[in-house]
C-alpha positions as CSV (number, residue, x, y, z in Angstrom):
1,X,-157.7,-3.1,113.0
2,X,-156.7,0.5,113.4
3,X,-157.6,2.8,116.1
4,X,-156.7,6.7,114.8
5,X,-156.0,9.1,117.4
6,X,-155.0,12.5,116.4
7,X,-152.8,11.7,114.1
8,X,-151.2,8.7,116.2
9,X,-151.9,5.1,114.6
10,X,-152.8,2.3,117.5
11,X,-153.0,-1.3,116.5
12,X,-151.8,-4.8,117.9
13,X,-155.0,-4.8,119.6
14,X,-155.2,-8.5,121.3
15,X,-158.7,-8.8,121.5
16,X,-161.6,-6.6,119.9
17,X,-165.1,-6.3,119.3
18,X,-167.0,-3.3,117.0
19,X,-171.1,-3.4,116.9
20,X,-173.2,-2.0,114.8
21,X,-177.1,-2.5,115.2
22,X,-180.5,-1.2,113.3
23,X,-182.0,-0.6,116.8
24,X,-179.0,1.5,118.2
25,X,-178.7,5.0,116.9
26,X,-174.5,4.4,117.7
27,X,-171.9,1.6,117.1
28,X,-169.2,0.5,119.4
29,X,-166.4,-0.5,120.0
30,X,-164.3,-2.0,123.0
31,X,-160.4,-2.9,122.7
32,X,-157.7,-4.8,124.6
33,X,-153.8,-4.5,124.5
34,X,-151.8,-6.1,127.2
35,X,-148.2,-4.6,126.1
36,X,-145.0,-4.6,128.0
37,X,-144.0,-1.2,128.5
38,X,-140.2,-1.9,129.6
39,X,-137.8,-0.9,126.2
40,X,-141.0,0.5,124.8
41,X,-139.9,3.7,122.4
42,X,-143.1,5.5,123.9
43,X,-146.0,4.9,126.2
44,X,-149.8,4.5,124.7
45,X,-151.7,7.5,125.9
46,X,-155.2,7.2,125.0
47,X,-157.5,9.5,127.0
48,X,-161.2,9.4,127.9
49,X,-163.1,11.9,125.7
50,X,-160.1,12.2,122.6
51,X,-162.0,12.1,118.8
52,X,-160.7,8.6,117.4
53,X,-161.6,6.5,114.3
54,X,-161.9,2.6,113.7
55,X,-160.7,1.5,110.6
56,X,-160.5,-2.1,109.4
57,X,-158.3,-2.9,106.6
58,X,-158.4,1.3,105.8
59,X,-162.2,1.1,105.7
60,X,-163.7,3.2,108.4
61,X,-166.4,1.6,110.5
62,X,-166.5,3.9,113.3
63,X,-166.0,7.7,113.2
64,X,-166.3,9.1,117.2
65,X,-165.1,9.4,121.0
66,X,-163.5,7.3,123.6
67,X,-165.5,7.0,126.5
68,X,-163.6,5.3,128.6
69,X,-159.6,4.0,128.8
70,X,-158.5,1.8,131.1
71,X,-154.7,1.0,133.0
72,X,-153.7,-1.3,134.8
73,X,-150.1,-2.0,136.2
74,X,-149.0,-5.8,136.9
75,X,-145.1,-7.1,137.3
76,X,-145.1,-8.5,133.6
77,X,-148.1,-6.7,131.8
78,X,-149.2,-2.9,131.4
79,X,-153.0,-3.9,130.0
80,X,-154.9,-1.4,128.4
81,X,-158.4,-1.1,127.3
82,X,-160.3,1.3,125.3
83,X,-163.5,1.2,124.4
84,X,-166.0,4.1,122.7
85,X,-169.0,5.2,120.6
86,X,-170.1,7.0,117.1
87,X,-170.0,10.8,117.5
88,X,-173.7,10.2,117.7
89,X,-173.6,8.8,121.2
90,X,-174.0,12.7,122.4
91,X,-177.8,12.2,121.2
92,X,-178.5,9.7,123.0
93,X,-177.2,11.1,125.9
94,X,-177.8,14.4,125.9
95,X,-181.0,16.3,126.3
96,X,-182.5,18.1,124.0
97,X,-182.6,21.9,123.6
98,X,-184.6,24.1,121.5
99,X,-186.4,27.6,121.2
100,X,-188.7,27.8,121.8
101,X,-189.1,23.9,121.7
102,X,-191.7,23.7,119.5
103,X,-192.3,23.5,115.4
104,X,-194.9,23.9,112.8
105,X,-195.2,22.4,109.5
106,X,-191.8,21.6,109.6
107,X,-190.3,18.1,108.2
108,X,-188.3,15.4,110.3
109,X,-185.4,16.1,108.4
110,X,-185.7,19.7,109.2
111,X,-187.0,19.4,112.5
112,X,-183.7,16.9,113.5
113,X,-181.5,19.0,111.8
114,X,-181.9,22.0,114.4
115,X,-181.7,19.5,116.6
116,X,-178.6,18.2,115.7
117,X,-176.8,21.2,114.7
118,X,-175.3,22.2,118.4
119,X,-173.1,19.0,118.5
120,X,-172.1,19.7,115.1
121,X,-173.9,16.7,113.3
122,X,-175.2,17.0,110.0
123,X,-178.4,14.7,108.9
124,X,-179.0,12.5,106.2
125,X,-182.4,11.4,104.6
126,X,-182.7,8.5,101.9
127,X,-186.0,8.3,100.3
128,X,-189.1,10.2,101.0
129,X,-189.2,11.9,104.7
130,X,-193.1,12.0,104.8
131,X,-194.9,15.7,105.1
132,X,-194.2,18.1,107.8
133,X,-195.5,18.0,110.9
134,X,-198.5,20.5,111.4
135,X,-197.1,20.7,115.2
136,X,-194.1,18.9,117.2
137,X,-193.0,19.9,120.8
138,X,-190.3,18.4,122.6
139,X,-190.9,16.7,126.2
140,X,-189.5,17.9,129.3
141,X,-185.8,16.3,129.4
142,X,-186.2,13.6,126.7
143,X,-182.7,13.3,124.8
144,X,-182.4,14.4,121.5
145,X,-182.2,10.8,120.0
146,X,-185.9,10.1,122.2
147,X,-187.4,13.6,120.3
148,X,-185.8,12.0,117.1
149,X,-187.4,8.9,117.3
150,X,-190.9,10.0,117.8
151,X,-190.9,11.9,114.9
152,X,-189.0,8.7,112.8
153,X,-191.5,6.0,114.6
154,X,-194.6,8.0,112.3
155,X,-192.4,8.2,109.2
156,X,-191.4,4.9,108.6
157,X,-187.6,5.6,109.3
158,X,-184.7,4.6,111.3
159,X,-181.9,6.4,112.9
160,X,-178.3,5.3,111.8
161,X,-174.9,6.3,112.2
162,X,-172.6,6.1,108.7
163,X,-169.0,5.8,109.1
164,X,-168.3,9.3,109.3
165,X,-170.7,9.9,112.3
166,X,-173.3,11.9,111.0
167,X,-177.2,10.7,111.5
168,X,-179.2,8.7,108.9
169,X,-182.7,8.7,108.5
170,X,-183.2,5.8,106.5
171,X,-185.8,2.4,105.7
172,X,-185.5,-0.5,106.3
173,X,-183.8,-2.2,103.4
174,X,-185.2,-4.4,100.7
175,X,-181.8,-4.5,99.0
176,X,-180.4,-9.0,98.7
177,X,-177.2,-9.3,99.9
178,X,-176.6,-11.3,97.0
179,X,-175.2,-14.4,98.8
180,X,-176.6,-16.7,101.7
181,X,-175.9,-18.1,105.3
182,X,-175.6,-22.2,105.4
183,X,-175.5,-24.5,108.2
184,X,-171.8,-27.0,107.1
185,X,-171.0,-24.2,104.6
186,X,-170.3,-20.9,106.2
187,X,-172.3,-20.7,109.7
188,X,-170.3,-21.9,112.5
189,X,-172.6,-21.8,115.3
190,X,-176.3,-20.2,114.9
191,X,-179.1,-19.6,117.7
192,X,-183.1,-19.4,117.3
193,X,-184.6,-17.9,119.9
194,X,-188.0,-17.9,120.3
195,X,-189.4,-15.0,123.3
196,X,-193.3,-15.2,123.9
197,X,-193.0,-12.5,126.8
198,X,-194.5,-9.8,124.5
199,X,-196.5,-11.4,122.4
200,X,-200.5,-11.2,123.0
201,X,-203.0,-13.6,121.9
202,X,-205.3,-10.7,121.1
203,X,-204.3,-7.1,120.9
204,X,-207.3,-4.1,121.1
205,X,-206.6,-0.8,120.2
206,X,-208.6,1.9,121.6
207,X,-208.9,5.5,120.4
208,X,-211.2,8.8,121.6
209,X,-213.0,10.9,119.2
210,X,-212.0,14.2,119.9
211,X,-215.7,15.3,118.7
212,X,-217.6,13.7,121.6
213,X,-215.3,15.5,124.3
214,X,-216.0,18.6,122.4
215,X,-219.6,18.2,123.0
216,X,-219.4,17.7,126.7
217,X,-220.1,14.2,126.8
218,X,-217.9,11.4,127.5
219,X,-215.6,10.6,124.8
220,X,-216.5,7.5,122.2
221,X,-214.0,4.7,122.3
222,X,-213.4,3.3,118.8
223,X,-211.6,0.2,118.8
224,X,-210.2,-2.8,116.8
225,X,-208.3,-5.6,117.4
226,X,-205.8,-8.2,116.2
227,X,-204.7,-11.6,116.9
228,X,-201.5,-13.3,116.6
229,X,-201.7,-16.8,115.5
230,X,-198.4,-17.8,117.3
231,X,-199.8,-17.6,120.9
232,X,-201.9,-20.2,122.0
233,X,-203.4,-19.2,125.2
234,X,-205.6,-16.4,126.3
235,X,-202.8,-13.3,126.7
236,X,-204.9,-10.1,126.0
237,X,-203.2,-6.7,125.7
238,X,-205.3,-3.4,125.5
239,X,-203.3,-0.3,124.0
240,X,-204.8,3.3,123.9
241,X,-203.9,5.4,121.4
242,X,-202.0,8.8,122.2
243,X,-203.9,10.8,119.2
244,X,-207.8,11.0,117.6
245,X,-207.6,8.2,114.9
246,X,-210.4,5.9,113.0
247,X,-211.2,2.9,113.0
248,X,-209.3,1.7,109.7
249,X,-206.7,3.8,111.3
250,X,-207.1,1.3,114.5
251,X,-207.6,-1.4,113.1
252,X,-204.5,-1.1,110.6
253,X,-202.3,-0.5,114.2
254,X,-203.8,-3.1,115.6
255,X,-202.6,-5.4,113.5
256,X,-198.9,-3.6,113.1
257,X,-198.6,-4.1,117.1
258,X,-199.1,-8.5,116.4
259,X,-197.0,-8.6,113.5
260,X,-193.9,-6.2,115.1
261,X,-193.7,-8.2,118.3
262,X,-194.2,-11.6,116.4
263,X,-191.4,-10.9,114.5
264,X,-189.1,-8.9,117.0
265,X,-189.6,-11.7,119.2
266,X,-188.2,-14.1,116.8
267,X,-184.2,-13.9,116.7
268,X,-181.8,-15.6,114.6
269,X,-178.1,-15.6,115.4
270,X,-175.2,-16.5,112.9
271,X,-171.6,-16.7,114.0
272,X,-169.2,-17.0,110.7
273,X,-165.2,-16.8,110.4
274,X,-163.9,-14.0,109.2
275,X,-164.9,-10.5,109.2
276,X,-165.7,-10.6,105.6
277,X,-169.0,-11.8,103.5
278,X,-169.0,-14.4,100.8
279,X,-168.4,-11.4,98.4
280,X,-165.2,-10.1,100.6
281,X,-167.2,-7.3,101.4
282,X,-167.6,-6.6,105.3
283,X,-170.5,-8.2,107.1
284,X,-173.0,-4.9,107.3
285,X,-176.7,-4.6,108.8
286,X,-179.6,-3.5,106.7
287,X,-179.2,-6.3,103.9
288,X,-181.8,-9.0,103.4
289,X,-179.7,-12.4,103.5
290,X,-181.4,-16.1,102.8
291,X,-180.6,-18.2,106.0
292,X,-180.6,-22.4,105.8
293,X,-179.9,-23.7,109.7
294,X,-182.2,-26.7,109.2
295,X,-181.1,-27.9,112.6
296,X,-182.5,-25.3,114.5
297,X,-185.7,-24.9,112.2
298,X,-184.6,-21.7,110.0
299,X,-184.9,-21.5,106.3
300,X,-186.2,-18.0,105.3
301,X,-184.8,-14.6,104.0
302,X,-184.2,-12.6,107.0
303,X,-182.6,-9.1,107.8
304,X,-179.2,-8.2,109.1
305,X,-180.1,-6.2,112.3
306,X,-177.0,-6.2,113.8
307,X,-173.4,-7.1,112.9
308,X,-170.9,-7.7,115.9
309,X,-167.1,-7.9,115.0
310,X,-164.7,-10.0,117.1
311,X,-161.4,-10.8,117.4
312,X,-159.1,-12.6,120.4
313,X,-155.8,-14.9,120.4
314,X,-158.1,-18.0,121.2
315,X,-160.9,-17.6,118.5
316,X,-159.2,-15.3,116.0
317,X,-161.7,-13.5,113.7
318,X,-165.2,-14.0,114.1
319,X,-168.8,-12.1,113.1
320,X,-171.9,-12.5,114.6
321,X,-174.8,-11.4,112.8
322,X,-178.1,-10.7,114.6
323,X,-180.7,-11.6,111.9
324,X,-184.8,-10.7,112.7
325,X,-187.6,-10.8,110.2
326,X,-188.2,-7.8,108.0
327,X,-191.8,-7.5,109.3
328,X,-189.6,-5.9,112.8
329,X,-189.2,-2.6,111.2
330,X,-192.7,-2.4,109.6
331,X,-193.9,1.4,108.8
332,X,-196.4,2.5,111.5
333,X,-199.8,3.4,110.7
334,X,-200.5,7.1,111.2
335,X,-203.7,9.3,110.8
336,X,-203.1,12.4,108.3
337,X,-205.6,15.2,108.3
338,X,-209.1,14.3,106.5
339,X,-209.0,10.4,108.0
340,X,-206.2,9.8,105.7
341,X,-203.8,7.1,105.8
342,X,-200.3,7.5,105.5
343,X,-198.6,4.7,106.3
344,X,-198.6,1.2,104.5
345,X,-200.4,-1.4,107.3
346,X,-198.3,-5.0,108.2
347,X,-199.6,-8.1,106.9
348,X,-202.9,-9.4,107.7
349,X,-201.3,-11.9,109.7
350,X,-198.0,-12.1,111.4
């Protein structure tokens, strides 16, 4: 494991960990040294803020900043840690500027792209980005990555980091990994968890018809509902729609909101040795792996969310792979203009 600093190659790292997660716009990673610094030919400066890269076996995982170094003096031991982010960490930390803060008919990828551009990241959209927006504003003080994300929530897509930094608008991915996860073949330890706090027995979604306030009156309340199979006492949850949508429209949300949680709130985590898959490639999220843990209940084809490198003197090299079921990233139903749907609804049933 390399860490690339201006020109300067780090390594010898004691213990390390590098993340990288479907649901986080930026990897990590955080590193530990403890070196003795007497008869050293020259002292490890690593600064808070400097441009570094994360390389594993020459293969660049991470492409970013250190945000944070740490020293510590001790009679036998001069420990360092460093630990950083993507070069996309800046959106989600930043605000977001624009003007005059507003678009029309403008497309995500366009829309992020100016968005981007003053931090000097270039975006990248695989497949279809959708149609343009007729209008998008930003929100007083939301971060770039927050404007991002409402516009990607409608679309279908996710925001990703490749190696080199830059932002990806992508889909979930129906691609197989092409080899599986077995409990007494190549899982170590796995974890199921199971977390009921937000599911809901029955979900209603509400909407207004934009018509009726138009007229004076008070505005009509469309609404449909779902249910969710998996929770077996009374836990209703009532949602109102932000925009003027139909019924199908509803109804088609409705049932996105049971399946999402039911399946976000279902987790599934492998630990395997090595850094590597089954095909020596390295572990990566956004594959679709089968996974056979009959001891906690799992069999089922489930997708990498998350991949978390580790390495330390006691355990040696180590992945943990956060799995979820595909159903997690499902493409939100939106209204188009006419009563038009444009997004595929969940299944029936979650």
């Amino acid at each position: 494991m390399i860490l690339n600093i201006a020109g300067r190659r780090f390594d010898g790292w004691t213990d390390v960990a590098i993340e990288r997660r479907l649901d986080a716009l930026c990897g990590g990673f955080d590193l530990g040294l403890t070196e003795r610094w007497p008869g050293q030919p020259e002292k490890w400066r690593i600064e808070a803020g400097d441009a570094a890269q994360v390389q594993v076996d020459g293969e660049t995982l991470i492409t970013g900043w250190v945000d944070r170094a740490r020293y510590q003096l001790s009679p036998e031991q001069h420990p360092l840690r460093v630990a950083g982010r993507d070069r996309t960490c800046d959106l989600v930390d930043c605000s977001a500027e624009h003007r005059p803060g507003s678009w029309i008919n403008r497309t995500v990828l366009q829309i992020a792209t100016d968005l981007t551009a003053p931090f000097g990241i270039t975006v990248r959209l695989e497949g279809d980005g959708g149609p343009p927006f007729a209008r998008f504003a930003l929100e007083p003080g939301e971060t770039v990555l927050a404007a991002i994300e409402r516009m990607t929530v409608l679309r279908g897509l996710l925001c990703t980091t490749d190696a080199a930094g830059e932002l990806v608008l992508t889909r979930p991915s129906e691609q197989a990994a092409g080899w599986s996860l077995e409990e007494g073949v190549n899982i170590e330890e796995v974890v199921f968890d199971n977390d009921m706090v937000d599911r809901f027995s029955r979900i209603v979604m509400r909407g207004h018809d934009a018509s009726d306030e138009s007229a004076g009156s008070r505005a009509a309340r469309p609404s449909a509902e779902a249910t969710d199979a998996g929770v077996k006492r009374h836990r209703p949850l009532v949602i109102v729609a932000d925009e003027e949508a139909t019924t199908a429209t509803l109804n088609a949300s409705a049932r996105w909101e049971a399946s999402v949680r039911a399946a976000k709130a279902q987790t599934v985590t492998v630990t395997a040795s090595g850094w590597r898959a089954p095909d020596q490639a390295l572990f990566r999220p956004n594959l679709i792996v089968p996974v056979k843990a009959p001891a906690v209940g799992i069999e089922a084809e489930l997708l990498i969310a998350g991949v978390r490198f580790r390495r330390s003197a006691r355990e040696g090299s180590r992945t943990e792979l956060m799995l979820v079921r595909k159903e997690a990233y499902s493409l939100k139903p939106v209204e188009a203009p006419g009563g038009r749907r444009t997004a595929a609804a969940p299944p029936a049933r979650p």
